[in-house]
C-alpha positions in Angstrom: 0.0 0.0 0.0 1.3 3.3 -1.1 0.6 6.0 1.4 1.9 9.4 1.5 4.4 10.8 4.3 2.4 13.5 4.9 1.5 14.0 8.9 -1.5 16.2 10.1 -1.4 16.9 14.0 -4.5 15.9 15.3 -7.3 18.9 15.2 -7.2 20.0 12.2 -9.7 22.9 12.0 -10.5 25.9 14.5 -13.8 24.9 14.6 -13.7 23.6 18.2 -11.4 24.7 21.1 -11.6 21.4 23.3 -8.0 20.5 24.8 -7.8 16.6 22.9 -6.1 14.0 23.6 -5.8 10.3 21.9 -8.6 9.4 25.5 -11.0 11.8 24.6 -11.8 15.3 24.8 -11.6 17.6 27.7 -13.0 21.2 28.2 -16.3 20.9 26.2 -19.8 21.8 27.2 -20.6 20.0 30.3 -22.6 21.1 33.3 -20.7 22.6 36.0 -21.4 23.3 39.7 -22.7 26.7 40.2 -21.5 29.2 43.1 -23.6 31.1 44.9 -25.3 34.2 42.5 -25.9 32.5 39.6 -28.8 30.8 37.7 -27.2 27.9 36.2 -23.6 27.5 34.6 -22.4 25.0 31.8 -18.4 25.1 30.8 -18.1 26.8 26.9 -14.8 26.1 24.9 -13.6 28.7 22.4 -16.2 28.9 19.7 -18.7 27.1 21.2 -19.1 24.1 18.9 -18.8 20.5 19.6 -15.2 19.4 20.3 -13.8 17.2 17.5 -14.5 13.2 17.9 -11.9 10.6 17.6 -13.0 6.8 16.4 -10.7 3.8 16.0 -11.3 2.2 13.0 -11.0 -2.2 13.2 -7.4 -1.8 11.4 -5.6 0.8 13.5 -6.5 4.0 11.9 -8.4 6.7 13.3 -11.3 9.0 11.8 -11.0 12.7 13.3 -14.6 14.2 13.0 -14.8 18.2 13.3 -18.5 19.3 13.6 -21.5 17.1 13.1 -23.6 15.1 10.5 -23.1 15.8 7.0 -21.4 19.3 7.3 -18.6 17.7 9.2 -14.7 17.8 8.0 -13.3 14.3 8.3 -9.3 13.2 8.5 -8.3 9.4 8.7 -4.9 8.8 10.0 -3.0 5.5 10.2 -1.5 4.3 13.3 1.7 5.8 12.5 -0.1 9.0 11.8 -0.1 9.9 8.3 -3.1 10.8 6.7 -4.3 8.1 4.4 -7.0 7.8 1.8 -10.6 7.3 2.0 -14.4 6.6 1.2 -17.0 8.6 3.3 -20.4 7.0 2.3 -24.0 8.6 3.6 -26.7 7.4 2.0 -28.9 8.5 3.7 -28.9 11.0 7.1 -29.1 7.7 9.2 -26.6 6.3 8.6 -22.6 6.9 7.4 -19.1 5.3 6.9 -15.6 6.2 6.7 -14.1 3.7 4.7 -9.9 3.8 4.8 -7.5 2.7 1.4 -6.8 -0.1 3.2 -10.5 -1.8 3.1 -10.9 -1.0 -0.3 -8.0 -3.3 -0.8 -9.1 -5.8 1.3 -12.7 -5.4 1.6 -12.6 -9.2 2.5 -12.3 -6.8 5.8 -15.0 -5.0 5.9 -17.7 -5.6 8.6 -19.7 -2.5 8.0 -21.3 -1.0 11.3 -17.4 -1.2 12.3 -16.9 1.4 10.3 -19.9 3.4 11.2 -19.2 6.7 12.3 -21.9 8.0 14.7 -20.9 11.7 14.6 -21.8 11.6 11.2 -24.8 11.1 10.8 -27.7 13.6 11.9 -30.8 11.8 12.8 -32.2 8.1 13.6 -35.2 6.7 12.6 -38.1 6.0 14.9 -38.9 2.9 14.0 -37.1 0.5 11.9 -39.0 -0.6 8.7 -38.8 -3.5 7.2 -38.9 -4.2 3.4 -39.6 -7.4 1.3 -36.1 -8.0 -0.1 -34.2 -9.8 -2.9 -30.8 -10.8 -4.2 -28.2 -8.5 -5.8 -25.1 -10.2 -7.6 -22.5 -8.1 -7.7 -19.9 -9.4 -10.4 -16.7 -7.3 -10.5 -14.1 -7.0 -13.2 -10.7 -5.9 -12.8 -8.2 -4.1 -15.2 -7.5 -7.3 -16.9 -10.5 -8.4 -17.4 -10.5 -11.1 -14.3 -12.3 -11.1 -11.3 -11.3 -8.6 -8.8 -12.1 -7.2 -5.2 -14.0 -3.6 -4.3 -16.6 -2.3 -2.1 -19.8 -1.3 -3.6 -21.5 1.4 -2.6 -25.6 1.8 -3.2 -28.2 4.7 -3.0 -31.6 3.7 -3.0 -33.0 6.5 -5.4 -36.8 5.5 -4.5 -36.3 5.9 -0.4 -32.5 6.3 0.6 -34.2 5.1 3.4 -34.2 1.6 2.7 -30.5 0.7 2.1 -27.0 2.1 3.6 -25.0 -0.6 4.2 -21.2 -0.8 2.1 -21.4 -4.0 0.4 -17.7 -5.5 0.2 -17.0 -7.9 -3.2 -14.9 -10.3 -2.8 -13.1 -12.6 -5.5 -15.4 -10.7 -8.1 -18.6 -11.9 -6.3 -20.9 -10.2 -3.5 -24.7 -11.1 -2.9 -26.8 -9.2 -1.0 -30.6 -9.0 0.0 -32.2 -5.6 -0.1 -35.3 -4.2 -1.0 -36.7 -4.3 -4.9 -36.6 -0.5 -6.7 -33.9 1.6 -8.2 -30.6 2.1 -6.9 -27.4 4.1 -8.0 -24.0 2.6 -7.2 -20.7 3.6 -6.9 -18.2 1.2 -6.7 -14.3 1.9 -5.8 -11.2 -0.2 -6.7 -7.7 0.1 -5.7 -5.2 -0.8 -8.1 -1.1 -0.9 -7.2 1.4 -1.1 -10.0 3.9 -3.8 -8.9 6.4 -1.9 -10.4 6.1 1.1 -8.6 3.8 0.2 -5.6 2.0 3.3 -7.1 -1.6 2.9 -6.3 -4.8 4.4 -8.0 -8.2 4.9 -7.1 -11.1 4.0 -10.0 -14.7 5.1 -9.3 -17.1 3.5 -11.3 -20.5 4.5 -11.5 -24.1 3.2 -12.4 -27.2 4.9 -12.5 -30.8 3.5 -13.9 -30.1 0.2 -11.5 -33.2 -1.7 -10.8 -33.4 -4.8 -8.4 -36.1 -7.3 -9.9 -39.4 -8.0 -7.9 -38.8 -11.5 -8.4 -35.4 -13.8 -8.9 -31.9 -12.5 -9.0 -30.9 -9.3 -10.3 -27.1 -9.1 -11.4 -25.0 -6.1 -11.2 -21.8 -5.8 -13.9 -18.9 -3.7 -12.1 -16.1 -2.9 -14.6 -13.0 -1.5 -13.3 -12.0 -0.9 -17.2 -14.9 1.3 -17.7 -13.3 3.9 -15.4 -11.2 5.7 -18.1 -11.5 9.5 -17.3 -8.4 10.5 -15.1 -9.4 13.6 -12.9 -6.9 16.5 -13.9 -6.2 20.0 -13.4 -4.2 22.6 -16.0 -3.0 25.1 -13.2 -1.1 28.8 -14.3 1.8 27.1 -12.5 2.7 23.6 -12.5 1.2 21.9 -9.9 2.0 17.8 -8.5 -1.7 17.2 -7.2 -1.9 16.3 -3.2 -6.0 16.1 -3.0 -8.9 15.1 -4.6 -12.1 15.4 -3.6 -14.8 13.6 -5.4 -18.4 13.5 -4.7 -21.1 10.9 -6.5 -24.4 11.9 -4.8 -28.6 11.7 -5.7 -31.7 12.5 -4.5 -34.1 10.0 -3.8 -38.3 10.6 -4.5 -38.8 12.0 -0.6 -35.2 14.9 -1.5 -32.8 13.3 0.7 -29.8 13.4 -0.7 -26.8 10.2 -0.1 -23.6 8.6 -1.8 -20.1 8.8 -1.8 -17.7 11.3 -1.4 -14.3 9.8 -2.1 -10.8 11.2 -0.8 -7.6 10.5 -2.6 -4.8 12.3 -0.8 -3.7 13.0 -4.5 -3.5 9.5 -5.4 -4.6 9.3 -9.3 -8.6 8.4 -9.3 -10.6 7.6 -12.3 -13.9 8.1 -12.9 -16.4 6.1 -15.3 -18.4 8.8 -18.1 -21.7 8.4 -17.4 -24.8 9.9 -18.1 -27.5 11.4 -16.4 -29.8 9.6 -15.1 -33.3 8.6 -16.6 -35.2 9.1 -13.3 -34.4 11.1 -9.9 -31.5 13.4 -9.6 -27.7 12.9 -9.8 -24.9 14.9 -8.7 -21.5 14.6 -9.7 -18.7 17.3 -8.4 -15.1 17.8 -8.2 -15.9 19.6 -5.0 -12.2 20.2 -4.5 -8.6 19.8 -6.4 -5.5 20.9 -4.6 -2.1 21.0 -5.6 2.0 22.2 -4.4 4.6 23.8 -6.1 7.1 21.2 -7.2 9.6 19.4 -4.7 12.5 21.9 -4.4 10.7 24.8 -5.4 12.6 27.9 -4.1 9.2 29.9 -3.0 6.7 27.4 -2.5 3.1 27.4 -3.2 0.0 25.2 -3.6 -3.3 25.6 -5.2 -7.3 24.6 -4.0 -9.8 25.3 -6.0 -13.6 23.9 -6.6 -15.6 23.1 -9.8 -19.5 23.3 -10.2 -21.4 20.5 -9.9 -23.4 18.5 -13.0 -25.9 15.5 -13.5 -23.7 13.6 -15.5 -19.9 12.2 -15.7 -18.1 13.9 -18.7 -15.3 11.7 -20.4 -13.3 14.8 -20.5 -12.2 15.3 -16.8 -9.3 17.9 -17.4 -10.1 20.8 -15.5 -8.7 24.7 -16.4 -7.7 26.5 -13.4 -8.4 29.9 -14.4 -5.6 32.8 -12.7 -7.5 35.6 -13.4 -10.0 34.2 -10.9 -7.7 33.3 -8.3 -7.2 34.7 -4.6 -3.8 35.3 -3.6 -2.6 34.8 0.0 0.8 35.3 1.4 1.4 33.0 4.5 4.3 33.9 6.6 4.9 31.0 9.2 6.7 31.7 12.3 7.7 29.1 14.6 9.4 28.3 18.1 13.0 28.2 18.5 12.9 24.5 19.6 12.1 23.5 16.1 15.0 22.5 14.8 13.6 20.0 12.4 12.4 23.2 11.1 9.1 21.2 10.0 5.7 22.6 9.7 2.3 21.9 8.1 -0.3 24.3 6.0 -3.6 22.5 6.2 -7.0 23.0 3.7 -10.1 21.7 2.8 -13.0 22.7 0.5 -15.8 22.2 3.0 -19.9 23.1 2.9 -23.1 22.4 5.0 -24.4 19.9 2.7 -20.6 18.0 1.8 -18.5 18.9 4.8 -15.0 17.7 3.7 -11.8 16.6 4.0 -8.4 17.9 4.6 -5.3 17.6 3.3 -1.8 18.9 4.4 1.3 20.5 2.5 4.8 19.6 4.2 6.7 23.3 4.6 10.0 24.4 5.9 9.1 26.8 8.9 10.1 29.7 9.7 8.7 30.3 6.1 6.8 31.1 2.9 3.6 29.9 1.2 1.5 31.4 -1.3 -1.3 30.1 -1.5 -3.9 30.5 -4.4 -7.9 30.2 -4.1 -10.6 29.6 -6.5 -13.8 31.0 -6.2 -15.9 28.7 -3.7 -19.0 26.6 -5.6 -22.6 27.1 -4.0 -22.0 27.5 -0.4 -19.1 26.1 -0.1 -15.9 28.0 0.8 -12.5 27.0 2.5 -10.8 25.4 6.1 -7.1 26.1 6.8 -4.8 25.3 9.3 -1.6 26.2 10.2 0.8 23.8 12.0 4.0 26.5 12.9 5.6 23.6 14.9 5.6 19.7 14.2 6.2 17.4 17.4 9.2 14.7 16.8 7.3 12.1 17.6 6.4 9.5 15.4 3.0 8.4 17.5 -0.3 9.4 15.7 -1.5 11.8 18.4 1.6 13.9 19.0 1.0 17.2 21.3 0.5 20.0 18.9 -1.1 23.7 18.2 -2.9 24.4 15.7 -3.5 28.0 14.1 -6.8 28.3 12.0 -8.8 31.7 11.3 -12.1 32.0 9.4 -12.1 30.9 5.9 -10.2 33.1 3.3 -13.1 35.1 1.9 -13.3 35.2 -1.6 -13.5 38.6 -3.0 -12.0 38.2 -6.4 -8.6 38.3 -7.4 -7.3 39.9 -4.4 -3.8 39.6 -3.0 -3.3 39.6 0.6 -0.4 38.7 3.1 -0.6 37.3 6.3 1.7 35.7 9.3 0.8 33.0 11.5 2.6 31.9 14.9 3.8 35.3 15.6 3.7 35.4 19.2 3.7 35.8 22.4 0.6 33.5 22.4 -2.0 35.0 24.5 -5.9 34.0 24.9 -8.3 36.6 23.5 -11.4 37.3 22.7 -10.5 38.6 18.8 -11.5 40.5 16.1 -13.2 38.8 13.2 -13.8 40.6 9.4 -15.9 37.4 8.6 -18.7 35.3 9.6 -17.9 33.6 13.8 -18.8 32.2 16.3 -19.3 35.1 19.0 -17.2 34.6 22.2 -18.7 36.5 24.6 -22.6 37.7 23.9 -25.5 38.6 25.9 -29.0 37.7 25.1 -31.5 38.3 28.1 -30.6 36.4 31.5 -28.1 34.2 29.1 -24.7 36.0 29.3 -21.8 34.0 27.0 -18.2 34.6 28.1 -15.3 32.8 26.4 -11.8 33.4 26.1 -10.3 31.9 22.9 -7.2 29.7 24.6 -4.4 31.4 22.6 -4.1 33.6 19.7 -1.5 34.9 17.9 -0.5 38.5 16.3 -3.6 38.7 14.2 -6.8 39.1 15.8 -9.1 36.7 14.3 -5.9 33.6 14.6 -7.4 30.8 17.0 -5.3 28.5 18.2 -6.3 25.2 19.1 -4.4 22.4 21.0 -4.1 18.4 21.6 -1.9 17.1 24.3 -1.4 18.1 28.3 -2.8 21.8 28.0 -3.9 22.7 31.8 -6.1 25.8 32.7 -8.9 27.3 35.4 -11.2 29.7 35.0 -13.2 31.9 37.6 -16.1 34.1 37.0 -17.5 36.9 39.1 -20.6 38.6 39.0 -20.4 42.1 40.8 -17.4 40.2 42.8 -19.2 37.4 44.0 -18.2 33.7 42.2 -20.7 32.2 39.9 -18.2 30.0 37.8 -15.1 28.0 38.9 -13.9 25.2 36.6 -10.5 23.4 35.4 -9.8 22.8 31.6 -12.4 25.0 30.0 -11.6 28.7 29.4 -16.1 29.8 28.6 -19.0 29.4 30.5 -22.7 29.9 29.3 -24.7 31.7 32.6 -28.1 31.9 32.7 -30.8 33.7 34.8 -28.5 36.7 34.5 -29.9 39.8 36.9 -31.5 42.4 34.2 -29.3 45.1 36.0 -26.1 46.9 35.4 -23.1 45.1 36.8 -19.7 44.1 35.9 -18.4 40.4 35.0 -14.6 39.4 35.3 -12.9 36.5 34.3 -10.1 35.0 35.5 -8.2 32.5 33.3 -4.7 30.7 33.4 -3.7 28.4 31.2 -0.2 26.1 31.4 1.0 24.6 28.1 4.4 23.9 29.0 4.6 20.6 28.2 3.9 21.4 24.1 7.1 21.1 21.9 7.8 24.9 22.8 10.0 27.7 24.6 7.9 30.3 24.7 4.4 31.4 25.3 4.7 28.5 27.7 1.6 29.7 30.7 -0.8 32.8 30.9 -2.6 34.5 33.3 -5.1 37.1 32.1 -7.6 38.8 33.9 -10.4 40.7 32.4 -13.3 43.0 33.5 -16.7 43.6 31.2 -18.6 45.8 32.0 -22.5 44.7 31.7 -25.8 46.3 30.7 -29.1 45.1 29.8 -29.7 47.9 27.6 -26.6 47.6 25.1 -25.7 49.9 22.4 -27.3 48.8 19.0 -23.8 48.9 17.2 -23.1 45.7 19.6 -25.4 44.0 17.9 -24.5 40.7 16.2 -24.4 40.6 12.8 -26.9 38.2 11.5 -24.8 35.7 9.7 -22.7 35.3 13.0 -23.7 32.5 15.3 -24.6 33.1 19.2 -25.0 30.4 21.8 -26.3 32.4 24.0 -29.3 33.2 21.6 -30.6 30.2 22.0 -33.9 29.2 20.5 -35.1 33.3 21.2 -35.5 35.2 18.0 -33.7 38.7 19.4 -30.3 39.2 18.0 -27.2 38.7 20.9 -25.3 42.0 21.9 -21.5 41.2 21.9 -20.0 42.0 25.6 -17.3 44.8 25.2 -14.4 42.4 26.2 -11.3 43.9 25.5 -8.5 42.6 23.4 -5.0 43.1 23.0 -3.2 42.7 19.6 0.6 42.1 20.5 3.0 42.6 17.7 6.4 42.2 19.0 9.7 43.1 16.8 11.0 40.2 17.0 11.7 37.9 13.7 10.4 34.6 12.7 10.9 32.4 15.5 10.1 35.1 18.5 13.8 36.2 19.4 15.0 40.0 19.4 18.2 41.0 18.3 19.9 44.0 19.4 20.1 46.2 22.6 16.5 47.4 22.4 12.8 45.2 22.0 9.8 47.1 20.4 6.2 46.0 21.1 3.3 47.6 19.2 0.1 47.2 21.4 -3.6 47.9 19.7 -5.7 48.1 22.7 -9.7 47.0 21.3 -12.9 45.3 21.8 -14.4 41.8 20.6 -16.0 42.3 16.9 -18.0 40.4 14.2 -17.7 42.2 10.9 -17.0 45.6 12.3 -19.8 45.1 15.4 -19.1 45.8 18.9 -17.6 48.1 21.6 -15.4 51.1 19.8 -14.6 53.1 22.9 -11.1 54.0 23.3 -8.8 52.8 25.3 -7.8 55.2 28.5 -4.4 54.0 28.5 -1.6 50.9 28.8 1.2 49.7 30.4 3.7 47.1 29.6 6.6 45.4 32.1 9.2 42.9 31.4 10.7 40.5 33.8 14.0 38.3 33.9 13.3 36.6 36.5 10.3 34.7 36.1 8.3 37.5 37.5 10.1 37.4 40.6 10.7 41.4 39.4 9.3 43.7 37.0 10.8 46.5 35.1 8.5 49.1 33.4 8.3 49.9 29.8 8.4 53.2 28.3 5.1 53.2 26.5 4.3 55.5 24.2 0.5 56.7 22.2 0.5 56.0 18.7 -3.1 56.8 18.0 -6.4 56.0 19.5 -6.2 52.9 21.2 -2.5 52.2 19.7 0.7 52.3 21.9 4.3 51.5 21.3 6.8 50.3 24.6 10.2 49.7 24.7 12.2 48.3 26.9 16.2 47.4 27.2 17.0 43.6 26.6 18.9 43.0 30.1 19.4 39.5 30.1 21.8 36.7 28.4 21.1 35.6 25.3 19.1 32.9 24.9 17.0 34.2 28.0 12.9 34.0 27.5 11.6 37.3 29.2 8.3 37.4 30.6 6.0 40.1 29.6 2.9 41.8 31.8 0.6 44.2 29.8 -2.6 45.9 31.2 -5.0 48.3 29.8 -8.7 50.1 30.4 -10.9 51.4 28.2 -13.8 54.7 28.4 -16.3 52.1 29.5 -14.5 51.1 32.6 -13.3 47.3 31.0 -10.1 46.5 32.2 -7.4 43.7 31.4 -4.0 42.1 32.8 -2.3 40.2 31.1 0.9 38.0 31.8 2.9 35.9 29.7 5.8 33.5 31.0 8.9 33.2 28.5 6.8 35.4 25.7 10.2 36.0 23.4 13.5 34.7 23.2 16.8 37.3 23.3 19.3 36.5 20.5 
């Protein structure tokens, strides 16, 4: 089995803030004690959403879920961690499977509900019905015209209801009982050259499929029909590292099943067919990526998306079209300690309907990766993750940190540049020009306020961790306790006093035992300020989402958290040369496409200490402009030292936060 070397530390999305480990998840929504003066309390986690889910597949590998049901981004890894492969099969909304490369080569393997993944799926039945049913043959050909092996795949277009299981063939043959009607099918085959152990993936699909009333209905699957190679003509060349195939239809009630097929960039081929003669077919490239040759002096990679259509077209060369493209210009910083000098860029074409599935791009860090976008199909648009740091390790579940931010948003061909991992590493509540998840809102008695765990110099960064991350947080309302809880860094309050007041939250956070030197443990303590009656600019734009909203129909008001914006002058792995260290400090509020708090800040001040924070020196801090300030400060310490850094600031409103960082830069 071929599989590429290709390793993606565990959560590979910002869409949940959970601290994971290979066990489980810690830090998401569970119900908490409450302290006196509160309502009720339940634990939030960075954006709010479900924490990804981790199941062990019967071979070894391991399916990483992020989100829920059929808008969910999937990764499979194999036990030594590289990503590997796959077949993700929902027919219906019941039911779905993430079937790995290594089934579909021996699908002699497959027991199907142990390869069910529950997160998947969105709904269960009430009752199970039960069908008359009668035998399908499945008779597979191979390449050379003998009998091979596959798993079939089958979509009852009449009620997608009635059928979802994978149906494995085995020496050319499978029967199966199911019910009588019409079916589609997608059937997959792995062939490896001997040769060159190069494998390739061939998709073969039948629509118009009817299973008799009465005797045995046969099923012909040739491998040979699949003759159209999925390929992309790209302004650059381009070795491609992910495909992303779906073969979906509609049954008679609209609910939608199939297969959507992941290749990691391993050729597939795909049978012309077309459309059907009754119900609806869907056949998409829903995403191509590609990187810059090996060696390449700047390197870059490609993702793109093509529309959908009814039919499979013999012609499957795709034009990538530059004059469409979005140009981004990562810059990825990384920790001193990383003297493998390895990193990952992460990205998936991912939608509500689809979800999707992620691929990574090896890079040297500290480095340079332009990245190019295509337009996004329908409603789909893009994930990305940034991996500044790979762990050593060769274990499957290494501890690492993840840096995500909303998806690129497509506004033409626009050219953009941005920097990940440039720290210190702080948590925030952030700024966000797109659609979010809102941190800290208010919506009657419910009151939302979240800390995201760590986030680096730009404002709408979240960083996300696996492995031995410890934290507490402490709430007070009007300085008496309602919250108190380990490993979570949100709570959700409810039954909130309709009066003025003032929240604060207290978090620290320890991730010391990451593969880093700096950023290493925070403490940050913040005052809100609280009003029922909020300013209307703090309202939430609607596209945003807000837990705290609930099943009410009023928009959520976003809490005028402040948020500190560090941008040290340090270079690409954190350390400051020379005698003197510059920090530029914007001082601002929480906001969702512009909304929220704008009051300025009333003033800052920054200290450094040597000495663990036995002793503090002061800063000279400077105004640079409402709610901007620039300190500086002597380097008086040895080289290779890793100063800590305390920063507070207060705003118009009467908000307030302290910050401290332990080993926030290193002195070259």
């Amino acid at each position: 089995m071929l599989t590429r070397s290709r390793r993606i530390p565990t959560l590979v999305t910002a869409i949940a803030l959970g601290v994971v480990t290979a066990a489980g998840v810690s830090g998401t929504a569970t119900a908490s004690s409450t302290p006196s003066g509160s309502a009720a309390a339940t634990s939030l986690d960075g954006v709010q959403t479900a924490a990804p889910q981790i199941s062990t597949l019967p071979n070894g590998d391991r399916v990483l879920v992020f989100g829920s049901g059929a808008a969910a981004n999937v990764a499979v890894f194999a036990p030594d961690g590289n990503t590997v492969p796959f077949m993700r099969y929902a027919p219906n909304t019941h039911h779905a499977y993430v079937i790995p490369d290594s089934i579909l080569a021996a699908p002699g393997q497959l027991v199907a509900s142990q390869y069910e993944i529950p997160a998947l799926s969105t709904a269960s039945p009430l009752a199970t019905p039960h069908y008359p049913l009668r035998i399908l043959q499945v008779n597979a050909v191979g390449l050379d015209g003998q009998a091979t092996d596959g798993v079939a795949y089958l979509t009852d277009t009449d009620d997608a209801n009635r059928w979802s299981i994978p149906i494995p063939i085995v020496n050319g043959v499978a029967r199966v009982a199911i019910p009588a009607g019409h079916y589609a099918a997608t059937t997959g085959f792995q062939a490896v050259d001997p040769a060159t152990n190069a494998a390739t993936v061939h998709a073969v699909t039948q629509l118009d499929v009817t299973v008799a009333d009465t005797g045995v209905s046969t099923m012909t699957v040739d491998e040979r029909t699949a003759t159209a190679q999925i390929t992309a003509d790209t302004p650059r060349p381009a070795v491609n590292d992910n495909n992303d195939v779906v073969f979906n239809t509609t049954d008679g009630n609209g609910v939608v099943g199939g297969v959507q097929v992941s290749t990691e960039g391993r050729p597939i081929y795909v049978s012309p067919t077309a459309a059907p003669k009754a119900g609806k077919f869907s056949y998409q490239v829903f995403a191509w990526g590609g990187e810059s040759p090996a060696g390449t002096a700047d390197p870059y990679r490609y993702e793109v998306m093509f529309p959908a259509a009814d039919h499979i077209d013999a012609d499957q060369t795709y034009t990538v079209d530059a004059s469409t493209l979005a140009t981004v210009h990562n810059t990825i910083d990384t920790d001193p300690s990383n003297t493998k000098h390895r990193g990952e860029f992460m990205t998936a074409a991912s939608s509500p309907g689809l979800g999707g599935s992620l691929t990574s791009q090896v890079v040297t860090v500290p480095g340079k990766l332009t990245t190019y976008y295509g337009a996004p199909v329908g409603d789909a648009n893009y994930v990305r993750v940034v991996v500044p740091t790979l762990p050593s390790g060769s274990t499957g579940f290494p501890s690492t940190m993840f840096f995500s931010a909303n998806e690129p948003t497509y506004a033409g061909p626009t050219e953009t540049w941005r920097t990940w991992g440039h720290g210190p590493l702080t948590p925030q509540v952030g700024q966000y020009p797109g659609k979010a998840s809102c941190r800290s809102c208010a919506d009657g008695g419910t009151v939302d306020l979240v800390l995201n765990r760590l986030q680096d110099s730009s404002p709408d960064t979240v960083v996300a961790a696996i492995g031995p991350a410890t934290g507490h947080l402490s709430v007070y309302r009007d300085g008496n306790q309602v919250f108190s809880q380990d490993n979570t860094s949100g709570v959700e309050l409810t039954g909130q006093a309709q009066q003025p007041g003032t929240y604060r939250m207290v978090f620290d956070q320890d991730v010391s035992q990451f593969p880093i030197t700096q950023s290493t443990a925070t403490h940050t303590d913040v005052t809100v300020p609280y009003t029922p009656a909020p300013d209307p600019k703090w309202t939430l734009p609607s596209g945003d989402f807000c837990n705290a909203q609930g099943s009410s129909t009023t928009p959520c008001s976003i809490l005028p958290v402040l948020n500190l914006n560090y941008r040290l002058a340090t270079d690409d792995t954190d350390t400051g040369h020379g005698p003197l260290t510059a920090l530029t400090l914007t001082v601002g509020h929480q906001s969702y496409a512009g909304a929220g708090a704008q009051t300025a800040a009333t003033g800052a001040t920054v200290s450094v200490s040597y000495d663990k924070g036995a002793t503090w020196t002061a800063a000279s801090v400077i105004p640079a402009g409402q709610n901007h300030f620039v300190a500086l400060w002597k380097n008086g310490a040895a080289k290779g030292s890793t100063p800590w850094l305390k920063v507070t600031a207060t705003d118009a409103l009467g908000g307030s936060i302290a910050q401290t960082v332990a080993n926030a830069y290193t002195i070259g």
